[in-house]
N, C-alpha and C positions, 0 to 999 in steps of 0.2 A: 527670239520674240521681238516683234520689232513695236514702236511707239503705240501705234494703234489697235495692235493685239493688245497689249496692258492694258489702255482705257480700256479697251471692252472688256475685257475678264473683270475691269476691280471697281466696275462704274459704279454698281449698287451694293458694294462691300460698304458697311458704317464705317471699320476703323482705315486709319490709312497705312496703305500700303506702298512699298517706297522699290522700287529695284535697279540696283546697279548693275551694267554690265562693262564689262572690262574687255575690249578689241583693238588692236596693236599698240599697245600701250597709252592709249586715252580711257577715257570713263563718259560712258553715258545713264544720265539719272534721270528715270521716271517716278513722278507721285499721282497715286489716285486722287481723283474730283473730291474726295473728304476730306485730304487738306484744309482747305478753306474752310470746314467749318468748326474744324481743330484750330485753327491759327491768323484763321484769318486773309491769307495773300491764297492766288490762285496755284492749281499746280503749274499753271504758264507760268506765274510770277517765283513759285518756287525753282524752277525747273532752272530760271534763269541767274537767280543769287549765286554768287560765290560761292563753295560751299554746301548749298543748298539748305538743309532745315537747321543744318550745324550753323549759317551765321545766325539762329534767331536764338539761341542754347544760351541761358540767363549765365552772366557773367560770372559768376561765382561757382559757378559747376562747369565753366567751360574746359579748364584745366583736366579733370577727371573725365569728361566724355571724351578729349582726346585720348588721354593715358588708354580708358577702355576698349578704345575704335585699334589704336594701334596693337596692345594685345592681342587681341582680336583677330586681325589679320597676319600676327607672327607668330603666335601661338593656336593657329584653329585645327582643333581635334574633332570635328567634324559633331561637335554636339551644340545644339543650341544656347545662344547666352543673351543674357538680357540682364536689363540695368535702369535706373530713374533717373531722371533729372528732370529740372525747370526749364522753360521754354516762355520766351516774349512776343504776346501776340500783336499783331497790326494795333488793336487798341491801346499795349501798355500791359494789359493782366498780366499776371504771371500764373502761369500753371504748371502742375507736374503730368511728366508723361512717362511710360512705361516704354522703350525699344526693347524688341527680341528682335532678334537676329540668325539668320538660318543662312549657310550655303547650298544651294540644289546643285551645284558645280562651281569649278577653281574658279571659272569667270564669271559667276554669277550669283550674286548676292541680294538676297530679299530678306526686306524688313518690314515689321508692322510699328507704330506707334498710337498706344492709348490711351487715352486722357485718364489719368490716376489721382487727380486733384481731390474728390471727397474724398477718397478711401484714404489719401493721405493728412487730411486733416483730420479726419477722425482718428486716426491713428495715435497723430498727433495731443489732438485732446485725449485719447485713453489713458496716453503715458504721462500727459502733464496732473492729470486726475486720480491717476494709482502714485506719481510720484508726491504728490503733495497728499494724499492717506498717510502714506508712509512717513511723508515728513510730520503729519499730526501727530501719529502714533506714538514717535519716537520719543516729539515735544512732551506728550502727554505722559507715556513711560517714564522721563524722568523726573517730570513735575511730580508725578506720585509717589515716586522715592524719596524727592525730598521734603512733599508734605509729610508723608510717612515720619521722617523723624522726625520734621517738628511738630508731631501731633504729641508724638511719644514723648521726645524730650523731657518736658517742665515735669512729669510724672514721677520718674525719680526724686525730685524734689520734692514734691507737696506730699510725698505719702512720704515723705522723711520728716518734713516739717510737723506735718500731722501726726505720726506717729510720737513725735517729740511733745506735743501738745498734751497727747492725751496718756504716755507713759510719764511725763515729770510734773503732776500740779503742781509743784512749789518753784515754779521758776518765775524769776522777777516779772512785774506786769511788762515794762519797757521791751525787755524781749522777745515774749509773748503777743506785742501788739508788731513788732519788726516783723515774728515769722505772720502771724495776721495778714497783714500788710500782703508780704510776697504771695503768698495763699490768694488772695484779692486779686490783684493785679496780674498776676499766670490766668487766673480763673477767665478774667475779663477777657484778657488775648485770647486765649484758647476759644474763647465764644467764638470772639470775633473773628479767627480763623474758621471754626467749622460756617459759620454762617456765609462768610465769603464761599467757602468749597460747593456750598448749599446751591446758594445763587447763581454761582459761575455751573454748577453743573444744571442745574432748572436750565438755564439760556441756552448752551449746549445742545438740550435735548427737545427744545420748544416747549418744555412746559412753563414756562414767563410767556407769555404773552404781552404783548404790549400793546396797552387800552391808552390808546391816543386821546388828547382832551384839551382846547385851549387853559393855557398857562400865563397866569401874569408874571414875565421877569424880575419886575421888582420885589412882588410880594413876596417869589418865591426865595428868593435869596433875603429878605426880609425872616423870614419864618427859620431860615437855615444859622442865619448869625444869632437869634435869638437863643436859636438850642445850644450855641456853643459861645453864651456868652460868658459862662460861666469861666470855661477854659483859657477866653480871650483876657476876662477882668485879673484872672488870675498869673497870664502870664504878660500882662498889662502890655496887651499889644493892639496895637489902632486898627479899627477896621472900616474902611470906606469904601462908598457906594456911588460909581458913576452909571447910572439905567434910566434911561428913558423912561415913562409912565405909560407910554403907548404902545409896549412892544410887548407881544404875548410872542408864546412859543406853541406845536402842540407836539404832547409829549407825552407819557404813561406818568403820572405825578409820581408816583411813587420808585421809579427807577429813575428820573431823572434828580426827586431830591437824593438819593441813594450819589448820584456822580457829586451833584456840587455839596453834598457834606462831606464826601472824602475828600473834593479837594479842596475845600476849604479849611477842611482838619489838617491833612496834611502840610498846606501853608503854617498855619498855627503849630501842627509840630517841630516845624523845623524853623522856626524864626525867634530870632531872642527876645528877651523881654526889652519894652520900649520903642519894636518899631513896629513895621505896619506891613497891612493887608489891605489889596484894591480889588473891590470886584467890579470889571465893566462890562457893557452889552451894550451890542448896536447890530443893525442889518448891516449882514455879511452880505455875499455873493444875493443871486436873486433868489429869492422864497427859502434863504436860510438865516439864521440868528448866528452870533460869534457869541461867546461868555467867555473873559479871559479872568484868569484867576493868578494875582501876582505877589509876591511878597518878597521880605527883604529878608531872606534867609541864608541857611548856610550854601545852598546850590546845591548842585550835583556830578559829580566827578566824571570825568570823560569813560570811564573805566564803567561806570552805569548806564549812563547815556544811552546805549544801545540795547541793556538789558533789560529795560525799566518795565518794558511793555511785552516781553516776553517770556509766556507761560512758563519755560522751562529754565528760566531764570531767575527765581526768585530774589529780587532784590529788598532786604529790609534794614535797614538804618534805623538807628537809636535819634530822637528828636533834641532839640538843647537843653532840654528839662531831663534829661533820661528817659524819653516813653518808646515804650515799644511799638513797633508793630507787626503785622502780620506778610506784607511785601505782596500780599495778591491786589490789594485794593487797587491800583492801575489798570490790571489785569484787567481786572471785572469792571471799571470805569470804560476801558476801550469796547469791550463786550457789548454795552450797553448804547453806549455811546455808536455806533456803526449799526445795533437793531434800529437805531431810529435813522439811519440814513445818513449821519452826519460824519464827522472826524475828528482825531485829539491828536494836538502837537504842541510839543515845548521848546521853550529858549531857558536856557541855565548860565550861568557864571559860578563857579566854586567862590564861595564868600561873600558873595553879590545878592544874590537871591536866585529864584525861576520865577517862569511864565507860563501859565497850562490854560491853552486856548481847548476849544469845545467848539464843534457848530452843529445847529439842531434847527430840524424843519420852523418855517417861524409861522405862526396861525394868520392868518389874511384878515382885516379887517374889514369883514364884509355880511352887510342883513341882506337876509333872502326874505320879501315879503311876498306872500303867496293870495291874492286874492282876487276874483274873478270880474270884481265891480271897480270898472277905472277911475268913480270919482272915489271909492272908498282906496282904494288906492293912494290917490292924490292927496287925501286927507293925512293918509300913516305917512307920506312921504313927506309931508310937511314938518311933522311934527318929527321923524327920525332926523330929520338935518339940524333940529333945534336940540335933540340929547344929545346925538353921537354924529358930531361934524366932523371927527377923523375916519368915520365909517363911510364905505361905498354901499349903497342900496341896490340890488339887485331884485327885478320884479317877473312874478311866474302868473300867469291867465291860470292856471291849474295844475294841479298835480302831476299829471306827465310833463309839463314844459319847469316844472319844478325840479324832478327826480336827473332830469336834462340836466339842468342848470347846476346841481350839486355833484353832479357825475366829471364834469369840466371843474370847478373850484370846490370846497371847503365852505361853505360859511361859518363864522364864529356864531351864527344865531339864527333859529328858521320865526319868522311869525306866520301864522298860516289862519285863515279863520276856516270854520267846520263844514259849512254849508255848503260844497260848491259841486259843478256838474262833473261830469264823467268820473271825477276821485275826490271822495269826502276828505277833510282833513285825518279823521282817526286812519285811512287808510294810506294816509302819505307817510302818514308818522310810523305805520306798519309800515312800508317801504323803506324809510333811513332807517332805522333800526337795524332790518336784517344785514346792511352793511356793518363791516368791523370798523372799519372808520368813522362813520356819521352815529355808532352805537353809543356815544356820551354826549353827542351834540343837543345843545342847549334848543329849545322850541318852545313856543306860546302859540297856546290855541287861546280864538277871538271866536267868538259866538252866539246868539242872539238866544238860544236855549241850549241847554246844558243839561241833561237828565242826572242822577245821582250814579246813576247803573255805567251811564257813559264816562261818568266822571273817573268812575272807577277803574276804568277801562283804561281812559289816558294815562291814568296814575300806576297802571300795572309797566305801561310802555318806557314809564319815568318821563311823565310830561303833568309837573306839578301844575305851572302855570297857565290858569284856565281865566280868560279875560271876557267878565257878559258884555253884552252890546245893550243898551249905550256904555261905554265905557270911560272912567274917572281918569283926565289925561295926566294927572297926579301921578295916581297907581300905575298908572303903566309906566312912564316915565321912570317911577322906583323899579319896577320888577324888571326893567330892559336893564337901566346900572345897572343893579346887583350881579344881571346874570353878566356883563359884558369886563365887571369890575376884576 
């Protein structure tokens, strides 16, 4: 078969086709016209390389496609073989290809190669995807062995105490208030472990949701030192606050005070009496917040280090007071902490203290005024650079150049008045609603009449703030703070 009988037989074949022929001891290599669009160079330009497709064979399989070729020819039992490997095309890609390999005769060797690159990447992901199952399972399998005993555990005990209680009335009060005591404090852990089991399994399975909502920083670790002043007064340990005033976050409130009272409890459990606790925040990276949470405590030993945050690791230390705990609260911190998009990392010194950084979406300071009349426009813009000069105002002609505009950012706040063409206000506010994100977003309707029935209407949407026209620049003024405070 000479050169020009191949092109014609493999001109409109998709895969390429390759054939060696072997005549007094040289080698002549034909490839079909598909070449090129496997790899790029022509079959003249293949025809011509050293080697032929063997010099374009990705460096790391070059070793075993020789090994295979030479088998191949000293070993050939007349049945077909085929093999994978990567292949570097004129642009750089890498791809995988599939060669089979056929003798039709001693001298004559035909090959096909076909681009195997998705089916290899899927593949690829199947097994990264069943292997990491597998690795859950396992984690989970033995996290439930050893919650398992510590569920069980303290039970021996308190039905001993208890029964001791209630078979010996005449035993001294002082006693009596010891086994008390222990009864108390099992009781409490043991909540506070199933409760942890509770929420880590809700998050697991999607039933937490998480209802995103501008958050003030300061206030919110305000609110969290309060509850645990008790603990702090009592192990007279200092607690201070470096936060900005202007930095909110958005976050589900109630999972995010969930992370910074564990670590801020946690701080307080393991720090002795006399020194102290820092909590700071500042923008991190772009559109994220940092919380670092630090104390001068006992540390944590290299030997933890790596276990601190994983499920099947249950790490739990006694505090410098003797308090227990339950060793999931990390757990369930990181859990929480990555639904919102963010990450947790620590620095520790044994004796020194730790450091437990947090970053969490940060809420944009930014009013979206919605209203159709430009000098009425011009009037709110005035008066919003005189309440909120750390705010960006952003302005909508109407409802759809509105729904536009909150589809690209966030506002921490919509004002919108009622009355406008192609979408009324009630019907915008019907529009951010049915998103999950815009569904706690703060909104004021502005409007020259206001029915009772409508009013109703707003108020079912959760849109308290209903402002008539002409409107008290007072009163607005308050109801913008409050809701921005």
């Amino acid at each position: 078969m000479t050169r020009d009988e191949f092109k014609q037989l493999t001109k409109n074949l998709p895969n390429v086709v390759i054939a060696i022929r072997k005549t007094s001891g040289s080698e002549e290599i034909y490839y079909s016209t598909s070449i090129e669009s496997l790899t790029g160079y022509t079959d003249e330009e293949m025809e011509a390389k050293p080697g032929g497709h063997l010099s374009i064979v990705y460096e790391d399989d070059f070793q075993e496609v020789k090994k295979n070729h030479s088998e191949m020819y000293s070993k050939y039992n007349g049945a077909p073989r085929s093999f994978d490997y990567r292949i570097e095309k004129r642009n750089g890609d890498i791809i995988w290809v599939r060669e089979a390999i056929q003798f039709d005769d001693p001298d004559l060797l035909k090959q096909t190669l076909i681009d195997i690159t998705e089916f290899k990447t899927s593949n690829t992901k199947l097994q990264k995807e069943k292997d990491d199952i597998n690795e859950v399972n396992t984690a989970k399998d033995k996290f439930i062995s050893i919650v398992s005993h510590d569920l069980r555990a303290p039970f021996t005990s308190l039905l001993g105490f208890t029964e001791i209680l209630l078979n010996e009335p005449e035993l001294p009060e002082e006693e009596k208030r010891e086994y008390l005591n222990y009864i108390n404090d099992a009781s409490h852990n043991q909540l506070h472990l199933i409760n942890y089991l509770l929420d880590w399994s809700r998050l697991q399975s999607g039933k937490i949701s998480v209802e995103a909502r501008r958050i003030k920083v300061k206030s919110l670790i305000s609110q969290i030192s309060s509850y645990l002043s008790g603990t702090l007064i009592k192990k007279q340990i200092k607690f201070k606050m470096n936060i900005p005033d202007d930095l909110f976050l958005v976050a589900d409130e109630k999972l995010i005070t969930q992370v910074m009272t564990n670590l801020i409890s946690n701080a307080a459990k393991f720090t002795h009496a006399g020194k102290s606790i820092t909590v700071t925040a500042d923008r991190f990276k772009k559109g994220m917040v940092e919380v670092v949470v630090s104390d001068e405590g006992i540390g944590i030993s290299e030997e933890n280090k790596n276990r601190i945050f994983k499920l099947e690791e249950k790490v739990s230390t006694s505090g410098t007071n003797g308090e227990k705990g339950t060793g999931l609260g990390l757990t369930l911190v990181k859990e929480i902490v990555e639904k919102h998009g963010g990450e947790i990392w620590f620095y520790s010194k044994l004796n020194e203290g730790s450091e437990f950084h947090i970053t969490v979406p940060e809420a944009k300071n930014l009013i979206l005024l919605v209203e159709d009349d430009v000098s009425t426009r011009s009037l709110y813009q005035r008066l919003l650079s005189k309440i909120t000069p750390n705010f960006e105002v952003c302005e909508a002609n109407n409802g759809y150049e509105a729904i536009s505009l909150i589809s690209e950012n966030i506002p921490s706040l919509v004002i919108t008045d009622h009355s406008m063409p192609l979408m009324n206000g009630y019907q915008l506010v019907e529009a951010i609603r049915e998103r999950e994100e815009t569904k706690h977003m703060p909104i004021i309707v502005i409007s020259a009449q206001i029915n009772p029935e409508l009013k109703e209407k707003y108020s079912a949407l959760g849109v308290e703030q209903i402002v008539l026209k002409p409107f008290n620049k007072e009163a607005l003024s308050q109801s913008i703070t409050e809701i921005l405070e």
